[in-house]
C-alpha positions as CSV (number, residue, x, y, z in Angstrom):
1,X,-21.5,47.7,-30.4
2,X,-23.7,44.3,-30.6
3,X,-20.7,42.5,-31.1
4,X,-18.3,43.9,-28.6
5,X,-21.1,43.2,-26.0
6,X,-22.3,39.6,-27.3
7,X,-18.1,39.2,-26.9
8,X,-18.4,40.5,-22.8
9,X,-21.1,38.1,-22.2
10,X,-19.3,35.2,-23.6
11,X,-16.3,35.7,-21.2
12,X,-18.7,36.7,-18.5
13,X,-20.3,33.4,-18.8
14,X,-17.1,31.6,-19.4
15,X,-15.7,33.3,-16.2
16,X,-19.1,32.1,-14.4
17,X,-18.4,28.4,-15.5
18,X,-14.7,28.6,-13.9
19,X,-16.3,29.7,-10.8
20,X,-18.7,27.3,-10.6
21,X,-16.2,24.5,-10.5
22,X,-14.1,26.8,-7.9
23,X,-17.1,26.1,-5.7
24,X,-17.7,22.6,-5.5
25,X,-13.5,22.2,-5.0
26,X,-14.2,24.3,-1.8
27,X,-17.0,22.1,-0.9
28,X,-16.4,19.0,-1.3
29,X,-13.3,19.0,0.5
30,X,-15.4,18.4,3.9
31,X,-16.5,15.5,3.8
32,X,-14.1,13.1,3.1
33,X,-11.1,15.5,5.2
34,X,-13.6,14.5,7.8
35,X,-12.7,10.9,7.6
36,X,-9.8,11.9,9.2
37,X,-11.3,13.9,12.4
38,X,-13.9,11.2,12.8
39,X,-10.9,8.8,13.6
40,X,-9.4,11.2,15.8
41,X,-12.5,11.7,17.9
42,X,-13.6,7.8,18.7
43,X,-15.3,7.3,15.3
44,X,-18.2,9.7,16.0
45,X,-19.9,10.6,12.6
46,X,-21.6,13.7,14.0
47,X,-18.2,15.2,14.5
48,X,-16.6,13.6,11.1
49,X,-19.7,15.9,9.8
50,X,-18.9,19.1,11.8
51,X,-16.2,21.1,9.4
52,X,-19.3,20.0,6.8
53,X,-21.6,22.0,8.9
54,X,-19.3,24.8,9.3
55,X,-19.0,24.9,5.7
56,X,-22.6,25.2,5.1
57,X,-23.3,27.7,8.0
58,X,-21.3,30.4,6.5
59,X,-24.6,30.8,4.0
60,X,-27.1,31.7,7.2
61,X,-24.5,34.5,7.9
62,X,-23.7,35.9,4.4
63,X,-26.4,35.3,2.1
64,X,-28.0,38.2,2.5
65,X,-25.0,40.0,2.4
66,X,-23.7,38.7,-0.1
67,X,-27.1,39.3,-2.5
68,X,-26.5,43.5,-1.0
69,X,-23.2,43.1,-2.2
70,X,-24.4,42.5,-5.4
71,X,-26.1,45.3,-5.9
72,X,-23.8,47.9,-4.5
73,X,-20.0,46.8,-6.0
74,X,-21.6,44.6,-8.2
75,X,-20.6,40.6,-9.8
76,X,-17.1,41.3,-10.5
77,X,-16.0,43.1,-7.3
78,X,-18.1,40.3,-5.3
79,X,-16.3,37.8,-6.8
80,X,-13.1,38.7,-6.2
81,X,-13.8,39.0,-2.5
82,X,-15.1,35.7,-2.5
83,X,-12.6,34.3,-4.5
84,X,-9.6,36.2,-1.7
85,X,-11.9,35.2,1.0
86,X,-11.2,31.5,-0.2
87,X,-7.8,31.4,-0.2
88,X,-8.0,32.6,3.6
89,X,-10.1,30.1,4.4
90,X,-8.4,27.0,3.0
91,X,-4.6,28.4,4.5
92,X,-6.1,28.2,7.9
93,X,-7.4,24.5,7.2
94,X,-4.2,23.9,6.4
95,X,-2.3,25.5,9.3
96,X,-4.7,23.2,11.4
97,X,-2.9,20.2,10.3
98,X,0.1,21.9,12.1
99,X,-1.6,21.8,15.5
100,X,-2.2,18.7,17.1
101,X,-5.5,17.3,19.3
102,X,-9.0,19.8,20.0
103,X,-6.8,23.0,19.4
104,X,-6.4,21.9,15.7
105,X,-9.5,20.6,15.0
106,X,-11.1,24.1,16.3
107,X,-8.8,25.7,13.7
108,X,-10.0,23.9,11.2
109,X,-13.6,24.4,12.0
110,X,-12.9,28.5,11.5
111,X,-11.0,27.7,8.4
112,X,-14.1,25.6,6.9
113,X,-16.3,28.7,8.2
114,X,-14.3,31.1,6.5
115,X,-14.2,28.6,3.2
116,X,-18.0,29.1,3.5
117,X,-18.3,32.6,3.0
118,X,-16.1,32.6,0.1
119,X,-18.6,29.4,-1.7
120,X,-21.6,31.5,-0.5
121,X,-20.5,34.4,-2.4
122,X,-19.1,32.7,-5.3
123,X,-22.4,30.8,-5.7
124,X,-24.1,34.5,-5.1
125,X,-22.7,35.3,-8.2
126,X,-22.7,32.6,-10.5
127,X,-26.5,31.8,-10.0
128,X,-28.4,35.1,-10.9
129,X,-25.8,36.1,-13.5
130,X,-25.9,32.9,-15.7
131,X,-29.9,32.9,-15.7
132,X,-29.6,36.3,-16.5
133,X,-27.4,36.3,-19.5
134,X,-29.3,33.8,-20.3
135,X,-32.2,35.7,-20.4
136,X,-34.3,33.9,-17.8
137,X,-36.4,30.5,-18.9
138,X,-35.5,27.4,-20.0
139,X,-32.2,29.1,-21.7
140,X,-31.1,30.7,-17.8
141,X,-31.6,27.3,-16.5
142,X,-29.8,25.4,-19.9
143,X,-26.7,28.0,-18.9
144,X,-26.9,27.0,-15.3
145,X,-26.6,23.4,-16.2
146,X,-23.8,23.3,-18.1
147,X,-22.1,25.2,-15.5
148,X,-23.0,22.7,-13.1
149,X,-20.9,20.4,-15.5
150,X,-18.0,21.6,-14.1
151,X,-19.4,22.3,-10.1
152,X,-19.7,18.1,-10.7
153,X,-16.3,17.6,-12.7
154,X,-14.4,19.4,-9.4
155,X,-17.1,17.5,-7.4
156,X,-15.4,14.5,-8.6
157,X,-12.0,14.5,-8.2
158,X,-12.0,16.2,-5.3
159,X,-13.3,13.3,-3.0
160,X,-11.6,10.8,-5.2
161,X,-8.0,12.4,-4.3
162,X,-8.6,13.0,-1.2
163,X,-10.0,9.5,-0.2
164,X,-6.8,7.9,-1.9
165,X,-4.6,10.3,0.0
166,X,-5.6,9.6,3.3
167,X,-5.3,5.4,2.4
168,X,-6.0,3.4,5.8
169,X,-8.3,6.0,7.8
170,X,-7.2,5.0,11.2
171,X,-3.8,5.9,10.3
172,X,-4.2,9.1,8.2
173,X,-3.3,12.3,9.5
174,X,-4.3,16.3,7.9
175,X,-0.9,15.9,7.0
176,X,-1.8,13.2,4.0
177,X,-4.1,16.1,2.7
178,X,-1.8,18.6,2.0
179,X,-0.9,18.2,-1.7
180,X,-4.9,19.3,-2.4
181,X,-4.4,21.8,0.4
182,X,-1.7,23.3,-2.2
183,X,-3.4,22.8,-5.3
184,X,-6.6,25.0,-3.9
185,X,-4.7,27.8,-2.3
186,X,-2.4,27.6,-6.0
187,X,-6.6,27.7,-7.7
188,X,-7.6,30.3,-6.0
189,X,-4.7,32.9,-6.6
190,X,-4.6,32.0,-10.2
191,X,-8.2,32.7,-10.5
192,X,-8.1,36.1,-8.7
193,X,-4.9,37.5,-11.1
194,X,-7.1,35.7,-14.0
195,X,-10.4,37.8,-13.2
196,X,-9.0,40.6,-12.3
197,X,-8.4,41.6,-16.0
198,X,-11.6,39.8,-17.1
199,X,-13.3,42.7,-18.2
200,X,-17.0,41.7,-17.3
201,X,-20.0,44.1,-17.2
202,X,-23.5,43.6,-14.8
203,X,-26.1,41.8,-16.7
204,X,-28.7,44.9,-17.6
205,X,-31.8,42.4,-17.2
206,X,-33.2,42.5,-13.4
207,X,-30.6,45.8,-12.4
208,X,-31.5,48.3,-9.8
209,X,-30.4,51.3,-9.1
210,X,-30.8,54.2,-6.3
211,X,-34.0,55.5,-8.0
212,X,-35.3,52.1,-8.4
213,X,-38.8,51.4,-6.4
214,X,-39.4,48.4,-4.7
215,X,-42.9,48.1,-3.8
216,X,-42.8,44.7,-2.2
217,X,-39.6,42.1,-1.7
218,X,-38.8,38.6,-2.7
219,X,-41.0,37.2,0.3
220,X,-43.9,38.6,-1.4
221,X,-43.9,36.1,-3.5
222,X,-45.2,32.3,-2.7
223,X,-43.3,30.1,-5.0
224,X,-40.2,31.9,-3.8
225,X,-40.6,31.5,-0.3
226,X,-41.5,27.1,-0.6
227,X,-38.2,27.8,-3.6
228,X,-35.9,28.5,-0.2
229,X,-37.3,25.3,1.5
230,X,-37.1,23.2,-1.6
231,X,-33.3,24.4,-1.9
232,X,-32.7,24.2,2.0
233,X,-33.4,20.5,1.8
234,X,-32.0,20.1,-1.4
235,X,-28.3,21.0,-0.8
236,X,-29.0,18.5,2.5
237,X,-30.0,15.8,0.0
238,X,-27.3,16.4,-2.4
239,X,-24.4,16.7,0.3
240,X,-26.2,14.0,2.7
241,X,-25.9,11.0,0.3
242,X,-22.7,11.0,-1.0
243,X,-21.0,12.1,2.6
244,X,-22.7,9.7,5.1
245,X,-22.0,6.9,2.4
246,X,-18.1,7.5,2.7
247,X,-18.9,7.1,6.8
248,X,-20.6,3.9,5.9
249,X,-17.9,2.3,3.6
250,X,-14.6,3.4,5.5
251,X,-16.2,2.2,8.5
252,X,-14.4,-1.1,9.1
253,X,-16.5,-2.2,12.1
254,X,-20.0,-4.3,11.7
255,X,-22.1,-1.2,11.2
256,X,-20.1,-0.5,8.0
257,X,-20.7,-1.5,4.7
258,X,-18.2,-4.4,5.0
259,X,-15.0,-3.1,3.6
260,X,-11.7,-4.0,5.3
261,X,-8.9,-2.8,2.9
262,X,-8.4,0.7,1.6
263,X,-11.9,1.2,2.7
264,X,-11.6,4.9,3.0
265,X,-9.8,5.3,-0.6
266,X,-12.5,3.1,-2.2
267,X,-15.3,4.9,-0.2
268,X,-13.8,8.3,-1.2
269,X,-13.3,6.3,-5.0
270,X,-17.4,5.3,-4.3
271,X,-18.5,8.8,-3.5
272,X,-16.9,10.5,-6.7
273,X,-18.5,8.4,-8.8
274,X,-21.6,9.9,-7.4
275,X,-20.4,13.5,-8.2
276,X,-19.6,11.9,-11.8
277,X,-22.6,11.1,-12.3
278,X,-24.1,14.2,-11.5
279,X,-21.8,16.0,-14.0
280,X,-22.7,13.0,-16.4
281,X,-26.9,14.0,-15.9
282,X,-25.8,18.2,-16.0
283,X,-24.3,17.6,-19.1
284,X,-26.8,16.0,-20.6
285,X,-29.8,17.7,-19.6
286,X,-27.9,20.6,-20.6
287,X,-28.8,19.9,-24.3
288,X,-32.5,19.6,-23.9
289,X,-33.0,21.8,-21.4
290,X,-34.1,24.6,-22.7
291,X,-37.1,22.2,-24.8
292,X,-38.0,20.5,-21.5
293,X,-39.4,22.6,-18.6
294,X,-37.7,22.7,-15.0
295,X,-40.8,20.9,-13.5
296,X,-41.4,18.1,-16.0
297,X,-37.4,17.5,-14.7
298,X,-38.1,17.6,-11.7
299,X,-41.1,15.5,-11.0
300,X,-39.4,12.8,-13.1
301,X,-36.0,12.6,-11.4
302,X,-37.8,13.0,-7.6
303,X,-39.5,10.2,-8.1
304,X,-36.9,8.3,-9.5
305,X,-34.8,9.4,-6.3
306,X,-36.9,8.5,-4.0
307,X,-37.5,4.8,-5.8
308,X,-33.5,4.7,-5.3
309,X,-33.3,5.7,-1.9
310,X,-36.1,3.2,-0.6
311,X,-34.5,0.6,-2.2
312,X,-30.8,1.0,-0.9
313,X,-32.6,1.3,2.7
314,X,-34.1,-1.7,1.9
315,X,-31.3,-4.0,0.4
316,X,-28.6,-2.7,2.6
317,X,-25.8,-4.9,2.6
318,X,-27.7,-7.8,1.3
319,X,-26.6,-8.3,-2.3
320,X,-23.1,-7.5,-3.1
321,X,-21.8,-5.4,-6.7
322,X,-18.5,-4.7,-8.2
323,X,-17.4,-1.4,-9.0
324,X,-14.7,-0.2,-10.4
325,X,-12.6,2.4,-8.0
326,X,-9.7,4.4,-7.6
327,X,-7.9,2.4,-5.2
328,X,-4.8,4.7,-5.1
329,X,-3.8,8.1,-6.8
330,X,-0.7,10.5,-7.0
331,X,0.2,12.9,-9.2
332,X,2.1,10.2,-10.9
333,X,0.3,7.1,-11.0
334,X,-3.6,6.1,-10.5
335,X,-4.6,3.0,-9.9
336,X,-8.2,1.4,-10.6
337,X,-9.2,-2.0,-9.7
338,X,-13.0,-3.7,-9.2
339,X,-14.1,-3.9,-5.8
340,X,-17.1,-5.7,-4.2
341,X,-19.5,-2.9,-2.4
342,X,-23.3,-3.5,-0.4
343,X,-25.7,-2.5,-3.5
344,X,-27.0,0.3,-1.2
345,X,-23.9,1.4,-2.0
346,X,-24.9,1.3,-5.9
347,X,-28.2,2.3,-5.8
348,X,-27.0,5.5,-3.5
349,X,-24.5,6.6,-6.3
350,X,-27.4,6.6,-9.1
351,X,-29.3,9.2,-7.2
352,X,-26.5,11.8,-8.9
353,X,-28.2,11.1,-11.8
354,X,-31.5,12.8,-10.1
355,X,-29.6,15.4,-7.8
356,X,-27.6,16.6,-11.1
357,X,-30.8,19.0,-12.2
358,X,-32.1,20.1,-9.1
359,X,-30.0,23.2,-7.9
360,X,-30.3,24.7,-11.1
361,X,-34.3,23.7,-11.5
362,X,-35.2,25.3,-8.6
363,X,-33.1,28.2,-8.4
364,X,-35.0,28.9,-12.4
365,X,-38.4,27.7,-11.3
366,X,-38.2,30.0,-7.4
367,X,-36.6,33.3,-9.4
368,X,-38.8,33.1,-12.3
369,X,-40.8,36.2,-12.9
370,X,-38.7,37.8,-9.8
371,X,-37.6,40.4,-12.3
372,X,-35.9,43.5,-10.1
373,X,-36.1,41.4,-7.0
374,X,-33.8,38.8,-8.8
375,X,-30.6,40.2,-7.1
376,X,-31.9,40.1,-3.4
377,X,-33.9,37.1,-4.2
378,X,-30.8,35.8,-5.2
379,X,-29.3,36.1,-1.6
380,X,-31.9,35.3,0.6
381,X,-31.6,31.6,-1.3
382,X,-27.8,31.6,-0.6
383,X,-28.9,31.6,3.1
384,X,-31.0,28.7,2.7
385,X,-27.9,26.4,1.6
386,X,-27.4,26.2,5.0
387,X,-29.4,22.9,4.6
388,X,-25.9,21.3,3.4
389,X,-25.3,22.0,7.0
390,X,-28.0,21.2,8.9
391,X,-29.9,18.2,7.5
392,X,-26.4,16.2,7.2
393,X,-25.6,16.8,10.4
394,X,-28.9,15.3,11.4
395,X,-28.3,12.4,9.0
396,X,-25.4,11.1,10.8
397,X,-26.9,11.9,14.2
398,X,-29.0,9.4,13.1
399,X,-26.7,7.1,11.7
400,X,-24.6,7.3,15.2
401,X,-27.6,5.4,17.0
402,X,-30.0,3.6,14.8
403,X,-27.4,2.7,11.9
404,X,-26.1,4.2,8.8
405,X,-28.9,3.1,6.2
406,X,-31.9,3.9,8.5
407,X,-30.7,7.6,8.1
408,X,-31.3,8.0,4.8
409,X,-34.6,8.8,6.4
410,X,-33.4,12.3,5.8
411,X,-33.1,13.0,2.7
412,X,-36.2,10.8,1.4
413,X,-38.1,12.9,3.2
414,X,-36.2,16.0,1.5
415,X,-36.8,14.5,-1.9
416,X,-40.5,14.1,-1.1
417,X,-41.0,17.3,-0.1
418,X,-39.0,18.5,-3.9
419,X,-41.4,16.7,-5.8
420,X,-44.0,18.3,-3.8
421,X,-42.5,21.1,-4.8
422,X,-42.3,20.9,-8.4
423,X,-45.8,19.8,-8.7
424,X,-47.5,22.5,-6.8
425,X,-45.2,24.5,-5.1
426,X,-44.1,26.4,-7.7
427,X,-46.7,28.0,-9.6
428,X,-46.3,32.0,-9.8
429,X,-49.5,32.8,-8.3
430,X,-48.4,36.7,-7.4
431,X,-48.1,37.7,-11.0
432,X,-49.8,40.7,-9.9
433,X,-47.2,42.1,-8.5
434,X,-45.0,44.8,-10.6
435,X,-41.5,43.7,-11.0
């Protein structure tokens, strides 16, 4: 019996780590598609942002569902709506390409919506049940971690494609697109005829049931509520640097970080590797995570964020680096050359190396001790991604009138407030309460 069910957990956990890559595939997607509708609409970078937003709004809307749905049809079933629920979404995106002007962009803002609550449910899932086959603790977050491998591995390529696909942004069209349009739609059906003869079984750890008493909620507790900020601004932080940078090296103009050639390809190129080095620090933490605690982590890499940040503000376009970039990609050929980028540029991308431990250090340090709240919990901080909405948005309303660099304003201040966090913020100091 101890081995058929040490069996389900490893494909449960398995199945989780395949998600988790499903997610950031979905996600990533925005930002540098929206290259294209920032060229279409006058260079604006609040609109380039929007189908971003639209993404991230979806959480506001269904995180607390999706936490409910937990509970009642439980991981599996939940999954498998979020899973069909993505497919929907990215056929509309690409039906948008179809339709020509405002009409089509509106399309495409419903299709990134819809995308949304598929990634909010997928990521409803994927959380709670990894810490919780993990057993909670440093081993939960280790789990998490590793999954967050793969989130950064689709994280990758997905901006890297794209940014070679579109080539010379003022002629691209959603059309150029396509080919990742059909890979995700191919993804997603694959994975929902894959899972749905993955036999996995609810984690027994943190399960309620209709006889279950719950003599407070989530809210009750402090370091769960400043948990939802911490991962409000965090998802801002973590989409906000990598997606105003592509707006600040495919912009061609004097405000932009200089390019002229392929400049959205290279900033799509420039962007991955920030994504690759988030899977590079995930992976790596992974193996001492469960011997180092989630706030030691955190403390360490927010300052060391912060340090970054100030200094790409700082050195702007004043020193120039080479980097080597995908310049162009197809299914056949990939092409990588060195190309000469502002430093900022540099010292942006490093911050993956500080972003890659913070989801799953907060999510372990905000649901710690949660115990039968852990499900609900779970999608009340879902809603707070919403951040990865909001605070980018704000970023490049920024950048639109007082320059590109000078918004990065934005997500110092959201790193600040994470080290904050991890210092004081997230003591258990409601232990009293029965869970």
């Amino acid at each position: 019996m101890d081995s058929k069910k040490q069996n389900g957990s490893i494909i449960a956990i398995i199945t989780m780590m395949f998600l988790y890559a499903m997610i950031s595939f979905v996600t990533n997607l925005a930002a540098p598609v929206g290259v294209i509708w920032k060229g279409a609409f006058d260079g604006s970078n609040t609109v380039g942002m929007l189908g971003n937003m639209m993404n991230f709004l979806a959480y506001l809307f269904m995180g607390i569902p999706a936490g409910k749905l937990l509970t009642r049809i439980g991981y599996k079933k939940t999954a498998l709506a979020g899973i069909g629920t993505g497919f929907v979404g990215v056929l509309i995106q690409f039906i948008s390409g179809s339709i020509s002007g405002t009409p089509g962009f509106v399309v495409y803002l419903l299709g990134a919506f819809i995308s949304g609550f598929c990634v909010c449910m997928l990521n409803t899932v994927v959380n709670p049940m990894l810490n919780l086959l993990g057993g909670g603790g440093n081993r939960g977050n280790q789990l998490n971690l590793i999954g967050g491998t793969l989130n950064s591995l689709a994280g990758t390529l997905t901006p890297l494609f794209v940014g070679a696909l579109i080539g010379d942004a003022s002629k691209a069209s959603f059309s150029d697109v396509n080919p990742v349009m059909y890979i995700a739609m191919a993804v997603f059906a694959a994975a929902f005829v894959v899972l749905m003869f993955v036999p996995i079984q609810d984690p027994e750890m943190g399960k309620t049931g209709a006889d279950t008493v719950f003599e407070h909620s989530a809210w009750s507790f402090r370091h769960f509520v400043l948990g939802t900020i911490a991962i409000f601004v965090y998802v801002g932080v973590e989409v906000g640097i990598p997606g105003t940078m592509i707006f600040y090296l495919s912009d061609t103009t004097e405000a932009g970080g200089g390019l002229t050639d392929n400049a959205a390809a290279i900033a799509g190129s420039v962007a991955a590797a920030y994504w690759l080095l988030m899977l590079v620090g995930r992976f790596g933490s992974s193996f001492f995570a469960s011997k180092v605690s989630s706030k030691t982590m955190m403390t360490v890499t927010t300052i060391t964020a912060m340090t970054l940040i100030v200094l790409a503000m700082l050195l702007g376009k004043s020193t120039q680096v080479s980097m080597p970039v995908v310049t162009r990609a197809s299914f056949e050929m990939v092409t990588v050359e060195m190309v000469t980028v502002p430093v900022a540029a540099l010292l942006l991308v490093l911050c993956g190396l500080c972003t890659s431990i913070m989801w799953a250090s907060i999510f372990n340090l905000a649901t710690e001790g949660l115990g039968k709240y852990t499900a609900a919990a779970s999608g009340i901080f879902m809603m707070m991604v919403v951040g990865g909405g909001v605070l980018p948005l704000i970023q490049n309303f920024i950048a639109d009138h007082a320059g590109y660099l000078t918004s990065y304003i934005v997500p110092l201040a959201g790193v600040a407030y994470m080290c904050y966090y991890a210092l004081i913020g997230s003591k258990n100091v409601n232990k009293d309460i029965p869970v």
